[in-house]
N, C-alpha and C positions, 0 to 999 in steps of 0.2 A: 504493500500500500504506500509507505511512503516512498519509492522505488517511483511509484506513479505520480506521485505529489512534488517528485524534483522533477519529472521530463517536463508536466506543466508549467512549471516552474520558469524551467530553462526556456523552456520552447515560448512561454509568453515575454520572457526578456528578448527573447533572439528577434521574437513579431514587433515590439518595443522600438530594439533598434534599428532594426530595417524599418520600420516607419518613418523614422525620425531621419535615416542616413537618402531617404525618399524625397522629405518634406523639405533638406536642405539643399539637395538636387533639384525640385521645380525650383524652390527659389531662386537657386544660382542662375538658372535655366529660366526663369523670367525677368532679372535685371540685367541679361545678355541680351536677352530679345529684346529689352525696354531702350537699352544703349543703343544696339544695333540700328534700331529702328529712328533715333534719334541724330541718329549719324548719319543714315540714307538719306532722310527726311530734311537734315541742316536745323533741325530743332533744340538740340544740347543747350544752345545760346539762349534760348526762349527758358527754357526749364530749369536752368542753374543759373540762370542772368550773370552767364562770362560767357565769352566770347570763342566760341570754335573755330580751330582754323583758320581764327583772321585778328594778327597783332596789332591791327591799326582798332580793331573795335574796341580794342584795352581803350584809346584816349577818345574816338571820335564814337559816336552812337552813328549806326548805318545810317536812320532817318535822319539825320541832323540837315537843316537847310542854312545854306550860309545866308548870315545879313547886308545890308547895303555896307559898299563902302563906303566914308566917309560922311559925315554930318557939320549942317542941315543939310540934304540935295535934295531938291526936285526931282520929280520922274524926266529921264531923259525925255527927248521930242522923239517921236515913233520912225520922222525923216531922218533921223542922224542914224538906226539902225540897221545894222544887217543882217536879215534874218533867215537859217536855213532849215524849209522844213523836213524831215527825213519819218517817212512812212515805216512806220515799225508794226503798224497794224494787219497789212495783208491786203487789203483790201484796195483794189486796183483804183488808179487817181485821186488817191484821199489824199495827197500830197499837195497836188497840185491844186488840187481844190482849196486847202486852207488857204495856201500860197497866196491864191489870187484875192481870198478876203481878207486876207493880212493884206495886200494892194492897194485893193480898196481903202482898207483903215489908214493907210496914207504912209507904212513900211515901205522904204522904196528897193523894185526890183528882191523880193525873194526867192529864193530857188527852190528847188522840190526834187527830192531823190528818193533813192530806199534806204532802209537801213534794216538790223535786225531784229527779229520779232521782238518788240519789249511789253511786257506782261504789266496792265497799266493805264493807266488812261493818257497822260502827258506829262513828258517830263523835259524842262529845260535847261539846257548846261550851257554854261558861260566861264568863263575865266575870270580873274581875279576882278582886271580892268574893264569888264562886261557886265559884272552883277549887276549894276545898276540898270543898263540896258533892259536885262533878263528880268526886272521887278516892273517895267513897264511890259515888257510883252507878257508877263502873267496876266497882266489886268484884262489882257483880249482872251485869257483861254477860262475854261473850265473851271471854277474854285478848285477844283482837288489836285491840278496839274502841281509837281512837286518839283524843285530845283534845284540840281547839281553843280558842282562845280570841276573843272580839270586845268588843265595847264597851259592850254593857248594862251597865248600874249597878245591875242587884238580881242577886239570889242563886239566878237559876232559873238551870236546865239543860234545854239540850235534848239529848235522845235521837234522832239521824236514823239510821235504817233504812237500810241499803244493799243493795243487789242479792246481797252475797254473803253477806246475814245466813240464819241457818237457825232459830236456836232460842234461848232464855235459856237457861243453864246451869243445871244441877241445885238444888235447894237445898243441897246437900251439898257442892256444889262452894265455896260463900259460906262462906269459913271463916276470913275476916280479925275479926280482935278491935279493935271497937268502941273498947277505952281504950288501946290502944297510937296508938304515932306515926304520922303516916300517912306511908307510903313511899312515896318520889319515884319519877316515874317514869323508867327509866334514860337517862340523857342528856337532861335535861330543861333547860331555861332556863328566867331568871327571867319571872315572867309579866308582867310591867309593859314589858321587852326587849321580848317576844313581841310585845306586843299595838301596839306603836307601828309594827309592819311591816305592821299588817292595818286595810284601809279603815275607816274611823267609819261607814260606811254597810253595812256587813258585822254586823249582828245578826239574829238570825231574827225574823222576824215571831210571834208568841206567840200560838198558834191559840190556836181556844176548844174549851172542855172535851166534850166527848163520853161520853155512857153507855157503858158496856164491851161491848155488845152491837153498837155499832154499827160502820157498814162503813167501809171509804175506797175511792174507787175507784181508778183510776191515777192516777200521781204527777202534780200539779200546781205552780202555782207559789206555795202556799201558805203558804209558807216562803220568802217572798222576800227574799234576800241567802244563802241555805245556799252557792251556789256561790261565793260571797266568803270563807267561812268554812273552806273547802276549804283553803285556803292558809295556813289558821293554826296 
């Protein structure tokens, strides 16, 4: 009898530890998947708020939009701009089409190419000596259009197209006053900060000009560095 009363014995320890030697196997075996998954995804950054894979997020936050240079300025005049729009969206002469209503709004001569697909509604990059430029040509797009900065040394802007763009806003909607100050944008950093987190190699290539009538077809990579600039 007692003979039976240690097999039980033993044999419920032994079920015991293999339970236990089970339960710390899924668990290892789900905070592999949970990493994994995390790492495929680009979401580590999100769920431990530090930075994967990318040493410039230590100082600069990805969303960060740079502020005006200098103070007080007015918004540039929309004639002293150059502005190029680059189709990131797909969608055949949606380029050329803002192009010509940026024309209209009295930008003189803008061009209209491709570039590649940027995931987004619009987003404008300028350089250091551009910002200002680029704070006036938001006031013609979308409120949600976001603005980057890279390393060009002149005063263009580009306009990239994203898959989630629909339309320019009304003219009516454009109702900032040209001689006032131009308003930061909220949570903005300084653009000089900005721009030392973002590649030297990260400027857009500067299509060439295009009649307003003409097409783009799908996005190409004619805007080579756009996805560099994503991160600025």
């Amino acid at each position: 009898m007692a003979l039976k009363q240690d097999a039980k014995a033993r044999r419920r320890r032994l079920y015991a530890r293999q339970t236990l030697i089970y339960a710390i196997l899924i668990a290892v075996l789900a905070v592999v998947g949970v990493a994994a998954a995390g790492m495929y995804f680009g979401r580590l950054d999100r769920w431990f708020n530090k930075p994967y894979n990318s040493p410039s997020a230590a100082v600069v936050q990805i969303d960060a939009q740079p502020c005006p240079v200098g103070r007080p300025l007015s918004y540039p005049d929309p004639a002293s701009i150059k502005i190029n729009v680059l189709n990131g969206n797909g969608q055949s002469g949606l380029a050329a089409g803002v192009a010509s209503t940026f024309r209209t709004a009295g930008f003189p001569e803008p061009s209209a190419a491709n570039a590649k697909i940027y995931d987004g509604v619009v987003k404008v990059v300028a350089g250091v000596t551009g910002i200002n430029n680029a704070y006036t040509v938001l006031e013609y797009l979308p409120k949600d259009a976001v603005l980057a900065i890279d390393w060009r040394t002149d005063t263009s802007v580009d306009v990239i197209l994203g898959t989630d763009f629909e339309k320019m806003p009304a003219a009516v909607d454009v109702g900032y006053d040209p001689e006032s100050a131009i308003t930061p944008i909220d949570g903005c950093r300084p653009a000089l900060e900005l721009r030392e987190a973002v590649p030297r190699t990260s400027v857009t290539a500067t299509p060439t000009p295009t009649p307003p009538a003409a097409t783009e077809g799908t996005a190409t990579a004619g805007a080579e560095g756009e996805d560099e600039t994503a991160a600025g």
